[in-house]
C-alpha positions in Angstrom: 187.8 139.4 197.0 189.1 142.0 199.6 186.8 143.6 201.7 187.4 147.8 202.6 188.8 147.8 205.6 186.4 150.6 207.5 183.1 151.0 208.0 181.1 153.3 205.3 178.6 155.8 206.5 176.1 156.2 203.2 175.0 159.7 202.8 171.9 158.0 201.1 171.1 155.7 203.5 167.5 155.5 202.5 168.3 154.8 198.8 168.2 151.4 197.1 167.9 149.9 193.3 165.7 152.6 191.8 162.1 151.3 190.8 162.7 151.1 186.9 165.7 149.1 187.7 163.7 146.7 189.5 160.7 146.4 187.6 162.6 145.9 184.7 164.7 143.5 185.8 161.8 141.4 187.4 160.1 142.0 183.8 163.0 140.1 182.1 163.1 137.7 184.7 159.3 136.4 184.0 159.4 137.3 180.2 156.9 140.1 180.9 155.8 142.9 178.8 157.6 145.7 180.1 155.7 148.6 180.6 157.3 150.2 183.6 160.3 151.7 182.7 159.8 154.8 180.5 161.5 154.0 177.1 160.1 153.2 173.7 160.4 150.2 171.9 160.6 151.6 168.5 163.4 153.3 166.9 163.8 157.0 165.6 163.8 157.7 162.2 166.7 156.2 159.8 167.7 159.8 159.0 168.7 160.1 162.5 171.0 157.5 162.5 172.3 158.8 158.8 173.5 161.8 160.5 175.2 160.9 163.1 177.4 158.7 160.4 177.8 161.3 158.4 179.9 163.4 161.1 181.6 160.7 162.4 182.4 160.0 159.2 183.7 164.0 158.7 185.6 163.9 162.0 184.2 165.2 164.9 185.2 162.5 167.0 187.0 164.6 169.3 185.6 166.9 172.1 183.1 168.9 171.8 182.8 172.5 173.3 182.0 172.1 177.2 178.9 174.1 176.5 178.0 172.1 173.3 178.3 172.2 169.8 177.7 175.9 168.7 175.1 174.3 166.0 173.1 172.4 168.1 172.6 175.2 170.7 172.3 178.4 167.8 168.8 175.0 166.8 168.2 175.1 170.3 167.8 179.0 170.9 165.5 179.5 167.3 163.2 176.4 168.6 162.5 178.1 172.1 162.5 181.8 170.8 159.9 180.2 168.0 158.0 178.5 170.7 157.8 180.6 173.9 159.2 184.0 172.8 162.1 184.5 174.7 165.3 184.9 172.8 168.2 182.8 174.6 171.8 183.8 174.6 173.5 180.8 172.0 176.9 181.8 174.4 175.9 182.3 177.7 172.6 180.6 178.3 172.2 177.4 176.7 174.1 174.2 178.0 174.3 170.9 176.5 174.2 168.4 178.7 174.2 164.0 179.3 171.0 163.5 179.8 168.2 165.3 181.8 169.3 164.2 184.9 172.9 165.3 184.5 171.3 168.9 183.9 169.3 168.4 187.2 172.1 167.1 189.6 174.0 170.1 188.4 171.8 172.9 188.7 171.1 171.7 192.2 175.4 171.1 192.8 175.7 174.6 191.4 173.3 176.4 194.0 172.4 174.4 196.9 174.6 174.5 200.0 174.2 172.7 203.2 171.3 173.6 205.2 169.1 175.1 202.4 165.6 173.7 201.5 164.7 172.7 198.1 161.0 172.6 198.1 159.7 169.3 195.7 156.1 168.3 194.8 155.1 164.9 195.5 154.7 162.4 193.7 158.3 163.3 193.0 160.6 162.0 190.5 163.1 159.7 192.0 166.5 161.6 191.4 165.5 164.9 192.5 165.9 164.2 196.1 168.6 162.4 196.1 170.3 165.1 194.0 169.5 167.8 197.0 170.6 165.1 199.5 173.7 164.7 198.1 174.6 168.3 198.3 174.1 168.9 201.6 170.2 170.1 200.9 166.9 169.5 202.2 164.1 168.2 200.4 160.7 169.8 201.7 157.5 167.9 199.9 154.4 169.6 198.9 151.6 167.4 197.5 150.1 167.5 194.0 146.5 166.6 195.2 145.2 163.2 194.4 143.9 162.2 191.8 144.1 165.1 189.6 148.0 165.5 191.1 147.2 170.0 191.0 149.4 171.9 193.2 148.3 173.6 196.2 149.5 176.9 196.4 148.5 177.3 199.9 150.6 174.6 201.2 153.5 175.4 199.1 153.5 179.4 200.5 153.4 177.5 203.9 156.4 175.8 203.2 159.0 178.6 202.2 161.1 179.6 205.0 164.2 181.8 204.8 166.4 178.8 204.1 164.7 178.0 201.0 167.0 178.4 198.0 165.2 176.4 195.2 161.9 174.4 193.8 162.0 172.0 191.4 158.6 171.8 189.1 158.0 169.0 186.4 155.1 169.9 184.1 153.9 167.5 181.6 154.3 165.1 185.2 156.1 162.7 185.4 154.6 159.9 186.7 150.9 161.5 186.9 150.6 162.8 183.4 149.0 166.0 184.7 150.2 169.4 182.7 150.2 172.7 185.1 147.9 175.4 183.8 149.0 179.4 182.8 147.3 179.9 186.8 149.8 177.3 188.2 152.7 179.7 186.7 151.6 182.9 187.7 151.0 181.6 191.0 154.3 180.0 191.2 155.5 183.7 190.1 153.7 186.0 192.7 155.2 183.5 195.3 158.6 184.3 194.4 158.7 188.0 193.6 161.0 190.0 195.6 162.7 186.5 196.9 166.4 184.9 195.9 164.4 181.6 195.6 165.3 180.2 192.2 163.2 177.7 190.5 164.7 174.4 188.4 161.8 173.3 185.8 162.1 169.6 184.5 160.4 170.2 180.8 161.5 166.9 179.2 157.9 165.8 178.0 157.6 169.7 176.5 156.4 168.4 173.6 153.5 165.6 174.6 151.1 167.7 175.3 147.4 166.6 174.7 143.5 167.7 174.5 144.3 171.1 172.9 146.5 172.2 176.0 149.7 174.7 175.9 152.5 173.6 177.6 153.2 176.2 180.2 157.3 176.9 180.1 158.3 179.0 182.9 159.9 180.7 179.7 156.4 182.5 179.3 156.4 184.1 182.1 159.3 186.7 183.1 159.3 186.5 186.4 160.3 183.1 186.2 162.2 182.8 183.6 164.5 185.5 185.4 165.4 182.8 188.0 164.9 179.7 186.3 166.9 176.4 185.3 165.2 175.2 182.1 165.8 171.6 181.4 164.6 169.2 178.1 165.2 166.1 176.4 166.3 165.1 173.0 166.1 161.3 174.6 162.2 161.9 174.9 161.5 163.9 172.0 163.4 161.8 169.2 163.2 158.3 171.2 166.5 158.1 171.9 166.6 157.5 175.6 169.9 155.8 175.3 171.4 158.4 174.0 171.6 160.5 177.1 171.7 164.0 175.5 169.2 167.0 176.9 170.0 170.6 177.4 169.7 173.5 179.7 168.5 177.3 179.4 169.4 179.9 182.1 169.8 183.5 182.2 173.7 184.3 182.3 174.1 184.6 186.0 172.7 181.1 187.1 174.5 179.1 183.3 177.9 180.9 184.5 177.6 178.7 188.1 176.1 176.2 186.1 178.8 174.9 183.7 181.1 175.5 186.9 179.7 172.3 188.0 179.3 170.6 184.7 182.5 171.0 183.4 183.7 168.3 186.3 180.9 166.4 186.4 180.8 165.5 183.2 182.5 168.1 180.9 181.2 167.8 177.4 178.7 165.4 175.3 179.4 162.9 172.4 180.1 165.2 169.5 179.0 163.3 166.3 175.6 163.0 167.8 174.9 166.9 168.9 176.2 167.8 165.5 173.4 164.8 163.9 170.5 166.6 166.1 171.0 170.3 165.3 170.4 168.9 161.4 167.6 166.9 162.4 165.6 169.4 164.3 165.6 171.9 162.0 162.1 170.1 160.6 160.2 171.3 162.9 157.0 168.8 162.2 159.5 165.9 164.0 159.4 167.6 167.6 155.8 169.7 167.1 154.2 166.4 165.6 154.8 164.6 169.1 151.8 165.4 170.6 149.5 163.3 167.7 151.9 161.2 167.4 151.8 160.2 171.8 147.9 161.2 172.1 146.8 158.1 169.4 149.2 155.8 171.5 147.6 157.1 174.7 143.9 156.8 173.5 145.1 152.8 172.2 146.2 151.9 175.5 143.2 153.5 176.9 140.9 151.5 174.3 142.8 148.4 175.9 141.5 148.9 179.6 138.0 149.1 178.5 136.2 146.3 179.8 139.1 145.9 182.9 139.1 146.7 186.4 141.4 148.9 186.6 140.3 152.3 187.0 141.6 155.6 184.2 143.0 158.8 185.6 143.1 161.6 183.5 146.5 162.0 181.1 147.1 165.5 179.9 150.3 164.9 179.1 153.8 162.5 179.0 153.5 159.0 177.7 152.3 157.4 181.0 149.0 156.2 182.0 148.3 156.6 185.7 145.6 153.5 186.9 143.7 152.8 190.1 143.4 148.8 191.2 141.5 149.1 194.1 138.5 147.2 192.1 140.6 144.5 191.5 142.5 144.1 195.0 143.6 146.2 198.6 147.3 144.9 198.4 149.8 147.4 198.9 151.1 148.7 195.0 154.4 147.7 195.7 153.1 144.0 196.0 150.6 144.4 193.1 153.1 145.1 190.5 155.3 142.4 191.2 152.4 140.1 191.0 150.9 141.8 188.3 154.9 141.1 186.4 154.9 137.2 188.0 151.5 136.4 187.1 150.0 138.5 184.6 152.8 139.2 182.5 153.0 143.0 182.6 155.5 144.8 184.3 154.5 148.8 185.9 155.2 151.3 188.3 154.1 151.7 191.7 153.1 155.2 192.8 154.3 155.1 196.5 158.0 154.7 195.1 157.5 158.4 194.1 156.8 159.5 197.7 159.5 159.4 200.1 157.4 158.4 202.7 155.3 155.7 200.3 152.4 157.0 200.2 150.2 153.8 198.7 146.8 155.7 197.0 146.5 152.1 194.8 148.0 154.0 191.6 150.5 152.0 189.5 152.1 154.1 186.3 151.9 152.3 182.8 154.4 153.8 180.0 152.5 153.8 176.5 155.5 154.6 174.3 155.1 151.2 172.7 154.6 149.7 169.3 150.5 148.6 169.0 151.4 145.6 168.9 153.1 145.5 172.1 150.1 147.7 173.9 147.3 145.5 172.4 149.5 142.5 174.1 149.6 143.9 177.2 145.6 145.4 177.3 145.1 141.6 176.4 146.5 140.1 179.8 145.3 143.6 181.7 142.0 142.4 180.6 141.9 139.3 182.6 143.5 140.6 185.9 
């Protein structure tokens, strides 16, 4: 095979095989129960899949609109004016995207410019950095506060200098599970009042919310929403991760430099299936019965550690359950999961993969979006670690 002829300077020269890939791959290796990555193993609804027949079967094979198909974003606008109260422009503001973190990459292409700070909390999710690396930017880390994973507001006023142009905020947290409260919002407001600082908020687990808690959109509050980049998943809310479809909300200004980005990085989104979810979501009771549906499967899981050593931090929110193991040994968490995979048969996430500089507080992240049966299989082996 012919080798490139010159050397290649990486501009991620930090960056390997992402975490998910790894663990899974090592899961498949040792026929372990894969509870790292984030992905169900069940299927949507039939109906779904209907759907998205039915209009390929009509014809819309072709392109869709660059902004997305008019239905699906006219569903997306009545869903967050029902929800939140803000009434999103079905023209100007709404942007359907591939996936989450297509909408992430290009709200951070569309705005950040060499040299500026993008303020991120740790533990982080793993593209956000790289996406602000890759355009020049630089990633500035406050820390949610272990083990409850709550911002601290004092430490995140520290860190804005003039050169900060954005903060990215993921609420339900992904991997912690934590869910910000109304006083996490308005403090995030007061600290940018009177500033050009705009804010990107990762929403994709909107709809997991548990314990009789409100899922805090920056769309409640208007002096975020004025500057924000609003991003959720149809992936997570209809378990179809594969799929790659999410969406974006912005007020006119920030969507216009938005889709100046998208429509080169990725254009438009497979048609047949944006025309399949504006049908489906109009029954409401599929994306606002989430949070029952997620919270039995959370309290399972949970029922499955009993009588283990590993140790329960809360989970508000998402389908991950956060766990301590320093009962059970003082190896670093990177070295725990793979022998947790090799010799125990369960595959999870290391927590120090979501700090850039690996931070090891003995967490490991456990996805619960899993039949029963694959849960009481895993709390089975986790029992005798």
């Amino acid at each position: 095979m012919p080798r490139f002829p010159a050397a290649i300077e990486s501009r991620l020269p930090w960056v390997g095989t992402t975490i998910f890939t790894v663990m899974s791959r090592l899961a498949q290796q040792h026929g372990a129960i894969n509870l790292s990555q984030g992905f169900p193993d069940f299927s949507a609804p039939q109906a779904l899949f209907d759907l998205v027949a039915k209009y390929m079967k009509a014809g819309a094979n072709q392109y869709a609109p660059m902004a997305g198909a008019p239905p699906l974003r006219e569903t997306i606008a009545e869903k967050v004016s029902s929800l939140y109260g803000l009434a999103y422009d079905v023209e100007t503001e709404i942007t359907v995207t591939a996936g989450a973190t297509q909408a992430l990459f290009t709200a951070v292409a569309a705005l950040v410019r060499p040299g500026d700070e993008v303020v991120v909390f740790e533990p982080v999710y793993d593209s956000y950095v790289p996406s602000i690396e890759l355009n020049g930017g630089r990633a500035v880390p406050a820390r949610l506060r272990f083990p409850d994973y709550r911002p601290d507001w004092d430490e995140v006023r520290a860190l804005i200098t003039p050169r900060t142009r954005m903060i990215i905020i993921n609420t339900p947290h992904n991997p912690s599970g934590a869910v910000w409260e109304s006083t996490d919002m308005l403090a995030l407001e007061a600290l940018v009042r009177g500033t050009g600082i705009v804010i990107v908020s990762d929403e994709v687990y909107e709809h997991i919310v548990f314990d009789g808690r409100r899922h805090e959109s920056v769309v409640r509050y208007p002096g975020l929403a004025e500057r924000s980049f609003v991003v959720s998943s149809f992936g997570k809310t209809y378990h179809v991760t594969g799929w790659k479809i999410a969406y974006c909300l912005a007020p006119r200004e920030l969507m216009a430099e938005f889709r100046k980005a998208h429509q080169f990085i990725v254009f438009c989104v497979n048609h047949p299936m944006q025309l399949a979810l504006a049908e489906f979501m109009r029954d409401r009771d599929r994306y606002l019965g989430l949070a029952d549906f997620y919270r039995a499967k959370r309290d399972f899981f949970r029922r499955q550690l009993e009588g283990s050593r590993f140790g329960l931090l809360p989970c508000s929110g998402t389908y991950f359950q956060s766990v301590c193991y320093d009962a059970i040994t003082d190896e670093p968490d990177k070295a725990f999961v793979e022998r947790l995979t090799r010799e125990h048969g369960v595959a999870a996430i290391p927590f120090s993969a979501f700090y850039r500089e690996g931070r090891d507080d003995k967490v490991v992240r456990f996805c619960f979006a899993k039949s029963e049966e694959t849960l009481a299989a895993a709390g089975e082996r986790l029992r005798r670690v």
